[in-house]
Backbone as a chain_set.jsonl record, in Angstrom:
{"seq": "XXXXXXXXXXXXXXXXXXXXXXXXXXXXXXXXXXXXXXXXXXXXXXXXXXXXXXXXXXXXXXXXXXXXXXXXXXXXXXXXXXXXXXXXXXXXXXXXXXXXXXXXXXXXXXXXXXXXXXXXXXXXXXXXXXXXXXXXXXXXXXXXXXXXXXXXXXXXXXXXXXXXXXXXX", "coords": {"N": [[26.934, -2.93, -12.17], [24.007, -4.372, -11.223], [21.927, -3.643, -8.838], [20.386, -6.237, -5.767], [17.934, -5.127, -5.221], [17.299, -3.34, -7.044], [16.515, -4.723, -8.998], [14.776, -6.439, -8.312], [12.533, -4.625, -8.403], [12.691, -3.319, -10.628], [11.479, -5.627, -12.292], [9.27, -5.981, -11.138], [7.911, -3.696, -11.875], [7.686, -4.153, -14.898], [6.034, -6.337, -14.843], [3.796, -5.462, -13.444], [3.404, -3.191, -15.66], [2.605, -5.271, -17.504], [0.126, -6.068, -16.803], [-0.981, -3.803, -16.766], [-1.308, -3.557, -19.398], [-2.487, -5.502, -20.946], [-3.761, -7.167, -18.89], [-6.563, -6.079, -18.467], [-8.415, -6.767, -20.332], [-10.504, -9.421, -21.875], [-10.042, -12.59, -23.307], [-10.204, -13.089, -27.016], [-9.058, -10.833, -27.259], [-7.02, -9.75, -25.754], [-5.022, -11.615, -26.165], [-4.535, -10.48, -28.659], [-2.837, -8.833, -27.699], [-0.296, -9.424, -26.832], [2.633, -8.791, -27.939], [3.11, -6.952, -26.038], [3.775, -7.84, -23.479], [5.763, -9.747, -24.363], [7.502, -7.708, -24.957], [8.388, -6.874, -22.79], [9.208, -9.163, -21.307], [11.393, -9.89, -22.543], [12.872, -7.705, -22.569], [13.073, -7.33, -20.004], [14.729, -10.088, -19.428], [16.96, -8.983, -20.521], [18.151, -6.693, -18.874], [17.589, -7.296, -16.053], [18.893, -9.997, -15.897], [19.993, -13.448, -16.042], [16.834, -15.251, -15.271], [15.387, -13.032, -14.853], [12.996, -12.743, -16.723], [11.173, -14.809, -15.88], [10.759, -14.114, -13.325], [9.192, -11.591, -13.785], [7.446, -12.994, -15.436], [6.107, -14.376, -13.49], [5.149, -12.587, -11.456], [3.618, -10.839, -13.307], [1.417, -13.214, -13.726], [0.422, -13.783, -11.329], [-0.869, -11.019, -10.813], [-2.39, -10.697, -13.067], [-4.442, -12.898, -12.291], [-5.724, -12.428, -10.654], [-7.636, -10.163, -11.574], [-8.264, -11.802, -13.775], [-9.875, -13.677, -12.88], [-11.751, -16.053, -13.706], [-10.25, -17.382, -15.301], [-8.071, -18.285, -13.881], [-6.097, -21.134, -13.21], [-4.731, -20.92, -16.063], [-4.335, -18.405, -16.939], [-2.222, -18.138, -14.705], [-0.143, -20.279, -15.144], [1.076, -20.052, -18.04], [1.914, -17.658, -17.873], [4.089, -17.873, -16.634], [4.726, -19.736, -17.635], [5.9, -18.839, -20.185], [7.498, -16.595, -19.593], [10.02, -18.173, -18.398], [10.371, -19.702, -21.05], [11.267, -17.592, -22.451], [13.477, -17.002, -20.939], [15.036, -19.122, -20.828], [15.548, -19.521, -23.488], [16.668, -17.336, -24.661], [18.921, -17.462, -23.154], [20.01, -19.662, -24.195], [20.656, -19.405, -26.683], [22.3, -17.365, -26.686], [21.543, -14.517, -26.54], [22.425, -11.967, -25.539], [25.263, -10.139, -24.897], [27.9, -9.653, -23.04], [27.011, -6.77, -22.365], [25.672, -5.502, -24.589], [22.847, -6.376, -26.335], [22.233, -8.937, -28.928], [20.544, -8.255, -31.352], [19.465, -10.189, -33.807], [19.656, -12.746, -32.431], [17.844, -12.61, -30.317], [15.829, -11.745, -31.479], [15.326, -13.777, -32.529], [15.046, -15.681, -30.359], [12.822, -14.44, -28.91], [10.722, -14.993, -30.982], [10.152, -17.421, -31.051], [9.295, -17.971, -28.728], [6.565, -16.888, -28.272], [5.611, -18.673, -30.327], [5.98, -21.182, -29.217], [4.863, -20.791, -27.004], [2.506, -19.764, -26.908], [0.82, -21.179, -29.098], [0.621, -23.294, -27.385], [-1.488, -22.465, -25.398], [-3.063, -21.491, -26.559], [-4.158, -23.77, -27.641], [-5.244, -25.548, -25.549], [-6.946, -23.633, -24.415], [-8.917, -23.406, -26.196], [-9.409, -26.195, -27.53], [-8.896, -28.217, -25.514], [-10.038, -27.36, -22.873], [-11.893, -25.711, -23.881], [-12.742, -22.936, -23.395], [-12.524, -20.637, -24.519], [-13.92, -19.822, -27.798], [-14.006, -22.134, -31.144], [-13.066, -21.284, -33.598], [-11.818, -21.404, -36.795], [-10.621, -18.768, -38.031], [-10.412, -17.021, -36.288], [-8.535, -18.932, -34.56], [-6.23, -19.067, -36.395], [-5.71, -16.058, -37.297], [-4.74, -14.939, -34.236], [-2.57, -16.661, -33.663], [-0.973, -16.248, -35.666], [-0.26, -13.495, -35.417], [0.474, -13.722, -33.103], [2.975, -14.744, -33.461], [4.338, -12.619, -35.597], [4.412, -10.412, -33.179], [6.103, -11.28, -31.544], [8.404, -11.371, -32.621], [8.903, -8.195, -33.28], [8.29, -7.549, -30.791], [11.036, -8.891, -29.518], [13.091, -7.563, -31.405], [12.584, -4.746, -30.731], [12.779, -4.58, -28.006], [15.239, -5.054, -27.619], [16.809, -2.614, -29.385], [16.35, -0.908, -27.76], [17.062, -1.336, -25.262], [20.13, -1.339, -26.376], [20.446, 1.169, -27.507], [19.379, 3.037, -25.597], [18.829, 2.002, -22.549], [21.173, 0.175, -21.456], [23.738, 1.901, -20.699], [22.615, 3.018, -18.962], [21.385, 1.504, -16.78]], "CA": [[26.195, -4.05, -11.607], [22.53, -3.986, -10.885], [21.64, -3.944, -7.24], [19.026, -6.944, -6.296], [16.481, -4.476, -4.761], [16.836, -2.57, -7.972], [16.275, -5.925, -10.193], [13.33, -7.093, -8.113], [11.775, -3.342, -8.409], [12.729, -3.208, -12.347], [10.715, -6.425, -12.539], [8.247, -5.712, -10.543], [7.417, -2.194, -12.366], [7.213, -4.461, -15.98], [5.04, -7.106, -14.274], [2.487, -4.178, -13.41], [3.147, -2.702, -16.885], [1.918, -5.889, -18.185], [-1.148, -6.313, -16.415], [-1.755, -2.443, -17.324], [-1.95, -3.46, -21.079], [-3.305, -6.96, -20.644], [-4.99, -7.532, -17.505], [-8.094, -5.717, -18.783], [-8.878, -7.163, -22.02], [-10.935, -10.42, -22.333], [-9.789, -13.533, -24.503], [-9.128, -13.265, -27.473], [-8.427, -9.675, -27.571], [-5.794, -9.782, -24.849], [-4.087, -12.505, -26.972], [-3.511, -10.318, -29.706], [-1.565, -7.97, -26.603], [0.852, -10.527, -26.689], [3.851, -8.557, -27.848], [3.584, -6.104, -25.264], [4.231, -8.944, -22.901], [6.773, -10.316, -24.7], [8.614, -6.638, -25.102], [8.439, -6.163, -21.191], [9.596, -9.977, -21.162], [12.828, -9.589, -23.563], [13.768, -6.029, -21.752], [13.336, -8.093, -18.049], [15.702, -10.656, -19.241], [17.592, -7.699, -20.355], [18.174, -5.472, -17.363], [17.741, -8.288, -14.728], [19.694, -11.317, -16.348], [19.042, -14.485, -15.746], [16.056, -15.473, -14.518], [14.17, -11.894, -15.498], [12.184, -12.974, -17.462], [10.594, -15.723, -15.759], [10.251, -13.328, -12.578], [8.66, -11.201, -14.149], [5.926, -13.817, -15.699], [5.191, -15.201, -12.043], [4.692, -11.275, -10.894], [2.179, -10.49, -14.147], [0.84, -14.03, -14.011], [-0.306, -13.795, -10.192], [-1.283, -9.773, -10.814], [-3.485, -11.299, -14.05], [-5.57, -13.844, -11.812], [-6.505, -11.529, -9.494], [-8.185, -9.691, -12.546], [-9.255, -12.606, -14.426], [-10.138, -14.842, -11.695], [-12.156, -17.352, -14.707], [-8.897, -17.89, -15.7], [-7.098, -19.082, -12.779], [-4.928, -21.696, -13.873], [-4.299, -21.174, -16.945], [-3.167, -17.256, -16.888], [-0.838, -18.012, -14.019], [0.609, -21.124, -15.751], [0.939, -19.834, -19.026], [2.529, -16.371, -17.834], [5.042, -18.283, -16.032], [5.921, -20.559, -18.725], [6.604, -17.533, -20.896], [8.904, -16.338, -19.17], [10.324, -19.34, -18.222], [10.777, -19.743, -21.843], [12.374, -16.662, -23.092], [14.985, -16.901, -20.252], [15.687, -20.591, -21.391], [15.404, -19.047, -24.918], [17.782, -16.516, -24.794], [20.624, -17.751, -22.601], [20.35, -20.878, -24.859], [20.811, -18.583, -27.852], [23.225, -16.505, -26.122], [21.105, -13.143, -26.758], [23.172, -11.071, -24.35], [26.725, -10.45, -24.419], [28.111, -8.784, -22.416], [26.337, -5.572, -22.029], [25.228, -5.388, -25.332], [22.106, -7.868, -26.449], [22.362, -9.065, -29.968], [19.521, -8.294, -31.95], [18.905, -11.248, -34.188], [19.297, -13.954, -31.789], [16.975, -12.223, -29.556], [14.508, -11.786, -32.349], [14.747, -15.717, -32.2], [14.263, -16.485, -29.231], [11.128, -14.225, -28.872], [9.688, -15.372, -31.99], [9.991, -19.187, -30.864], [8.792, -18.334, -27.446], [5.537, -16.599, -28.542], [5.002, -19.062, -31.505], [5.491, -22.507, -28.543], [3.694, -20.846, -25.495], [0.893, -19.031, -27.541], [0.139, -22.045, -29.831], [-0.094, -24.377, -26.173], [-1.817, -21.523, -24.094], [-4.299, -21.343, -27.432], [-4.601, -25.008, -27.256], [-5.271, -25.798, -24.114], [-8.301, -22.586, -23.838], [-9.743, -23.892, -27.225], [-9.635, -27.626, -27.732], [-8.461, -29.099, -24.327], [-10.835, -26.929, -22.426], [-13.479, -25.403, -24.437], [-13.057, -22.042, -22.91], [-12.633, -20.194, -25.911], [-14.819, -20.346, -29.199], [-13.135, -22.719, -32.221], [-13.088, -20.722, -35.056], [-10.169, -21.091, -37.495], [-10.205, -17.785, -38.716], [-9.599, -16.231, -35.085], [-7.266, -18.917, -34.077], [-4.917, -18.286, -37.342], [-5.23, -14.475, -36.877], [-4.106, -15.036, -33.199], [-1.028, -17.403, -34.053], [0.371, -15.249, -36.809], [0.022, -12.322, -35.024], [1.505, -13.979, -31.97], [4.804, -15.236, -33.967], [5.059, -11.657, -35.79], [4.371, -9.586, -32.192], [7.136, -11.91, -31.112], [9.81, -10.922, -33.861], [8.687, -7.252, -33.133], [8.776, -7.245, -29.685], [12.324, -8.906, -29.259], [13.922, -6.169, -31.915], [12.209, -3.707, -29.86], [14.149, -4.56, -27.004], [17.112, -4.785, -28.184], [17.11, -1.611, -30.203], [15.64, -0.002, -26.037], [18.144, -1.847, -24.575], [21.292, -0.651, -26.573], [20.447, 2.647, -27.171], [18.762, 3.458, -24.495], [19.014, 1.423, -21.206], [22.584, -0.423, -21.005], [24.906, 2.754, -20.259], [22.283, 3.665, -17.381], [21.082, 0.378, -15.542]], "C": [[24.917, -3.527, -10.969], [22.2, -4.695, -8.932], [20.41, -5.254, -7.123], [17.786, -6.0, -6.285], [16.06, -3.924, -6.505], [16.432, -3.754, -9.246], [14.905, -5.917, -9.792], [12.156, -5.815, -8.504], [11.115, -2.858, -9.609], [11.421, -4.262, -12.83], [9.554, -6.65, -12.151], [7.024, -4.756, -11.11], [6.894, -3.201, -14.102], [6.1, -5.51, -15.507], [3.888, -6.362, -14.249], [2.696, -3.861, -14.693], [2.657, -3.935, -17.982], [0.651, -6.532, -18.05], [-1.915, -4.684, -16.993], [-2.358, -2.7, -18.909], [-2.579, -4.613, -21.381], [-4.268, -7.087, -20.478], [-6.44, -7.4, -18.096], [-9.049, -5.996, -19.516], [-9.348, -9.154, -21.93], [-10.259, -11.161, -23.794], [-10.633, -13.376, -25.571], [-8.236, -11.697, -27.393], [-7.491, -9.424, -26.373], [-4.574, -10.583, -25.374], [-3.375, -11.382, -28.284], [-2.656, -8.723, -29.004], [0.091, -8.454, -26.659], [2.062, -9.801, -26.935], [4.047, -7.314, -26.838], [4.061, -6.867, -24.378], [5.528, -9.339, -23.356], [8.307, -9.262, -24.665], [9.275, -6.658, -23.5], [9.357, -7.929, -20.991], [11.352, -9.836, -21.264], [13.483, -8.748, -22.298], [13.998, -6.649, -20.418], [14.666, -8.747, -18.051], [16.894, -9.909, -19.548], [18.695, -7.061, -19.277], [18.342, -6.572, -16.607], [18.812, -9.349, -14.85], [18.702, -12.648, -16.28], [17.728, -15.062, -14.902], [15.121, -14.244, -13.978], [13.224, -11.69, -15.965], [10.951, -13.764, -16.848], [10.285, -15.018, -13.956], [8.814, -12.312, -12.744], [7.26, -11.643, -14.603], [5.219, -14.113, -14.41], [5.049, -13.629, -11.474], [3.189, -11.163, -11.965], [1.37, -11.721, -14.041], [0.02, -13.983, -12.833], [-1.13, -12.337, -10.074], [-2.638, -10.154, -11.85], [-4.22, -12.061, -13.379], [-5.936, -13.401, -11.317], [-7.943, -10.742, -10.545], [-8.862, -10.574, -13.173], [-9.126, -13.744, -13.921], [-10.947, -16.615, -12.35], [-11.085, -17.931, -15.143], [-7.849, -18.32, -15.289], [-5.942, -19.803, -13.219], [-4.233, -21.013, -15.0], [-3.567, -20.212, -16.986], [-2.1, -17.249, -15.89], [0.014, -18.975, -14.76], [1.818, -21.038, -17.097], [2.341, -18.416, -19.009], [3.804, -16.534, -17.114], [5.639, -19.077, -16.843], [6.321, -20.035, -19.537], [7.362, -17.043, -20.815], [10.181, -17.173, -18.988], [11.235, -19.537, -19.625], [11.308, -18.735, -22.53], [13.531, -16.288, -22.099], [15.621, -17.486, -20.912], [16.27, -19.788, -22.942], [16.92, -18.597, -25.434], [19.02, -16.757, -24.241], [21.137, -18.768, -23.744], [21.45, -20.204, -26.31], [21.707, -17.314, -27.96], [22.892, -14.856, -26.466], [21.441, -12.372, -26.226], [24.706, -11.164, -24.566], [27.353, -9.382, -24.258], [27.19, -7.616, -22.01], [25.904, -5.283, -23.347], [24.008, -6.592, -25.865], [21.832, -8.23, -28.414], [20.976, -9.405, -31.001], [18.93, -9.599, -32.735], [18.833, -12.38, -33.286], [18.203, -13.777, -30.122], [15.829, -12.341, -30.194], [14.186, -13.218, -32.217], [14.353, -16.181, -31.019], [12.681, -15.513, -28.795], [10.112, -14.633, -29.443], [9.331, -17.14, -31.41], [9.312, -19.169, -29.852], [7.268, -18.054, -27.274], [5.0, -17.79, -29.279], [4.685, -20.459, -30.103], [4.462, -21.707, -27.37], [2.521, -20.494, -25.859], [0.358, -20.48, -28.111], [-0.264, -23.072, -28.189], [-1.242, -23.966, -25.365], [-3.14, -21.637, -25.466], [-5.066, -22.44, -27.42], [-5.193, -25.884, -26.455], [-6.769, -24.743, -23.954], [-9.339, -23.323, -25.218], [-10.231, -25.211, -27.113], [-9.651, -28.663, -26.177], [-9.748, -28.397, -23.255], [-12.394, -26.096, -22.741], [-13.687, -23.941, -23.84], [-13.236, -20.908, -23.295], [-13.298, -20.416, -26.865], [-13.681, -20.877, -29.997], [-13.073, -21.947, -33.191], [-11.577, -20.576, -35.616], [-9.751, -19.97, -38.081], [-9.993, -16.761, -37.612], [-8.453, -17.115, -34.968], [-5.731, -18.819, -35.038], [-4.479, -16.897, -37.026], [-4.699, -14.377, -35.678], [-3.097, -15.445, -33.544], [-0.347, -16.643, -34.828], [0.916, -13.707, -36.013], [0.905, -12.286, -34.046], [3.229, -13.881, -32.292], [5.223, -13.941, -34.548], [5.561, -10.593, -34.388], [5.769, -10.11, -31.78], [8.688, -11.227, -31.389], [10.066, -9.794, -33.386], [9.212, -6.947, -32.018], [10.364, -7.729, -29.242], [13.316, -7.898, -30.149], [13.454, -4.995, -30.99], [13.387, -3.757, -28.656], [15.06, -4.545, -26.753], [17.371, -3.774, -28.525], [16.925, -0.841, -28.503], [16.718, 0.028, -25.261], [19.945, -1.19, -25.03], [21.289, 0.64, -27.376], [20.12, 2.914, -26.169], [19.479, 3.589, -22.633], [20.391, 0.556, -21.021], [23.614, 0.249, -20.818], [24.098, 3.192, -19.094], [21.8, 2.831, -16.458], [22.772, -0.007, -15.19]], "O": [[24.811, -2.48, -10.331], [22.278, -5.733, -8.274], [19.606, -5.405, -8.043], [16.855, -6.043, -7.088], [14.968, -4.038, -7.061], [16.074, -3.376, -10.361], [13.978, -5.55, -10.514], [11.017, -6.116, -8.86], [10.013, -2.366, -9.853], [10.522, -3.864, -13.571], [8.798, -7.44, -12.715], [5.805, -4.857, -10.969], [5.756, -2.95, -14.5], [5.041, -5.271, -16.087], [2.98, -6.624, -15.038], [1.803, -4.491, -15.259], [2.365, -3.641, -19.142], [0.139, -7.315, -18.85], [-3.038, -4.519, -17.469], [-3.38, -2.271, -19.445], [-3.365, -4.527, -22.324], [-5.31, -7.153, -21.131], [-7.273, -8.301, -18.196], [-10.225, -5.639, -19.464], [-8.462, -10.009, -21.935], [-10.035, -10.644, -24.889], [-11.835, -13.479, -25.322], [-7.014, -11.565, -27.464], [-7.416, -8.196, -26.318], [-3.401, -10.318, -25.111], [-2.226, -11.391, -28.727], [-2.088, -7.835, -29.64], [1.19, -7.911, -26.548], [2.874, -10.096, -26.058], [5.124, -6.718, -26.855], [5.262, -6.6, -24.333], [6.445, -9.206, -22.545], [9.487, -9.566, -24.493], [10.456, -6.477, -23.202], [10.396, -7.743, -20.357], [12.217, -9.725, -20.396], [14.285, -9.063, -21.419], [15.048, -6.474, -19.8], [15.578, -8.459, -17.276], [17.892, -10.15, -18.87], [19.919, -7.155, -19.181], [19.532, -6.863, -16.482], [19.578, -9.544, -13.906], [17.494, -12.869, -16.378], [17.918, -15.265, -13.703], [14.344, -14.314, -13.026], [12.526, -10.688, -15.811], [9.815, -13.466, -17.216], [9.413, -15.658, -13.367], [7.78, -12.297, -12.076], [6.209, -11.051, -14.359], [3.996, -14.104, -14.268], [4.456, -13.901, -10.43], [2.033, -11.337, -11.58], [0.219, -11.385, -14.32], [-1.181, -14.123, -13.067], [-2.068, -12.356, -9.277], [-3.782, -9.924, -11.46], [-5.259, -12.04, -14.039], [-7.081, -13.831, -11.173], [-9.109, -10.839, -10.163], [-10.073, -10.377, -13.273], [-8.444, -14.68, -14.337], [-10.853, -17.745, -11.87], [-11.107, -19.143, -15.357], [-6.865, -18.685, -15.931], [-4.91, -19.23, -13.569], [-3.115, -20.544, -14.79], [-2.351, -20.391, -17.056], [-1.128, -16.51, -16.05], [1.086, -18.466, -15.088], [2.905, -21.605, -17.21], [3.295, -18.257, -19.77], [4.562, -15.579, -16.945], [6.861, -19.213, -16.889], [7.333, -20.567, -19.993], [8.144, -16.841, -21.745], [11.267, -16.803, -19.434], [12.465, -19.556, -19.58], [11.997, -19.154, -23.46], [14.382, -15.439, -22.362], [16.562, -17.054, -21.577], [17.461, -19.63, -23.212], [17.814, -19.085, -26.126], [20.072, -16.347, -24.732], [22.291, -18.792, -24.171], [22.579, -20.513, -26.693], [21.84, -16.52, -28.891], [23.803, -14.046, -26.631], [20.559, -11.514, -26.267], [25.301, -12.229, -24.404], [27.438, -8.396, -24.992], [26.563, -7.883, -20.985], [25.54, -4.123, -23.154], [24.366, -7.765, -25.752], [21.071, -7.454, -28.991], [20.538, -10.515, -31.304], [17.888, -10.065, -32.273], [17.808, -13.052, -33.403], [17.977, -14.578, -29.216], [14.862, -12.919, -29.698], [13.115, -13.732, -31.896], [13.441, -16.968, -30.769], [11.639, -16.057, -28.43], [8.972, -14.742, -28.993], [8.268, -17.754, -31.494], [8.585, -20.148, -29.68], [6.621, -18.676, -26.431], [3.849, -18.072, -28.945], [3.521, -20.795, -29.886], [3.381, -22.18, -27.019], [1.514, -20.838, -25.241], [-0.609, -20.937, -27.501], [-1.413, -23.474, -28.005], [-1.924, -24.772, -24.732], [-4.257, -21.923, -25.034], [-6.286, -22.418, -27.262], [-5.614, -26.975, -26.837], [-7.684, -25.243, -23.3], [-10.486, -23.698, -24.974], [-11.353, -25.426, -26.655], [-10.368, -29.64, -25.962], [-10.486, -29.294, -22.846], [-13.457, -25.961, -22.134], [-14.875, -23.634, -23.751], [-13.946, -20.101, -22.694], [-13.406, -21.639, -26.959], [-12.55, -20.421, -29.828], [-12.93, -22.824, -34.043], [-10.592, -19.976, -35.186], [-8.658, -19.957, -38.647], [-9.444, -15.698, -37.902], [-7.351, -16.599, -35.158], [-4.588, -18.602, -34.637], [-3.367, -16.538, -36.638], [-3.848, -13.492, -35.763], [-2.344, -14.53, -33.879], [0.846, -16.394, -34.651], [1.986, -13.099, -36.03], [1.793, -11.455, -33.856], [4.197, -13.333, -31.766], [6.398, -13.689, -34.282], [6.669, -10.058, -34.357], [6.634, -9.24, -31.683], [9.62, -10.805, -30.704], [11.204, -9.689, -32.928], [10.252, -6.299, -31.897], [10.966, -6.887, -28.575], [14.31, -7.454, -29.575], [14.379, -4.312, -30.551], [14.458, -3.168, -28.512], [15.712, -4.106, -25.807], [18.475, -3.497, -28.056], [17.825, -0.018, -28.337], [17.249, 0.991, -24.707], [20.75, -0.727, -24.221], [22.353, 1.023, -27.863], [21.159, 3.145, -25.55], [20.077, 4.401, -21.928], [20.425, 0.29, -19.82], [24.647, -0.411, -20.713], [24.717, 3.736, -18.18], [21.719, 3.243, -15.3], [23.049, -0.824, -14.312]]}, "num_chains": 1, "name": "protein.A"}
């Protein structure tokens, strides 16, 4: 059993590791970051359990505004509903059991959670706000890349997770 200090600490440390690979990078090219986010996401809900994931987003999402202060709303909103949604995702989808996390239904719920929060979070900077340029041949290459990073990053975690990290957290 995972201590809290050592949950909030765990989550704390990927929160910073996702502003490290993020944070720095102007729209769009921070978008196509996206599965590092999503890896550090997966592995949170992981290690922490429930409600890891969506810790984790409201840590990188408030660490990201500080950095990209033009972006106020939207990167805290966005980085919180991400998480948000691959908690929901994965409990729904029962990606965890026991101490082992079951690769394909993890892959699903990452892929779904990248493909709904990216396509709204794209939506919303493009069309709804104008804060982004339109071009359909970035926002395809963003979306696809989002939904494969997705796929990627939840096997990643899984494969981290049970080799790795579930005989030593």
């Amino acid at each position: 059993m995972v201590s809290n200090t050592r949950r909030i600490a765990l989550g704390s440390l990927f929160g910073v590791s996702i502003l490290a690979v993020i944070g720095t990078f102007p729209p769009p090219t921070s978008d196509y970051l996206i599965g590092f986010q999503a890896f550090f996401l997966a592995l949170s809900f992981l290690v922490v359990g429930k409600g890891g994931a969506t810790y984790v987003g409201i840590v990188s999402g408030i660490l990201i505004t500080f950095v990209k202060i033009s972006f106020f709303p939207l990167d805290l909103v966005f980085a919180i509903a991400f998480g948000v949604t691959v908690d929901a995702l994965s409990l729904a989808l029962r990606a965890k059991d026991g101490t082992n996390a079951r690769t394909g239904r993890l892959v699903a719920a990452m892929t779904v959670s990248t493909t709904v929060v990216g396509f709204i979070a794209y939506y919303v900077a493009v069309v709804l706000t104008g804060i982004l340029p339109n071009a359909l041949d970035l926002d395809a290459s963003v979306l696809v890349f989002g939904i494969v990073s997705g796929a990627i990053a939840g096997f990643a975690a899984a494969r981290v997770w049970n080799r790795y990290l579930k005989s030593r957290i």
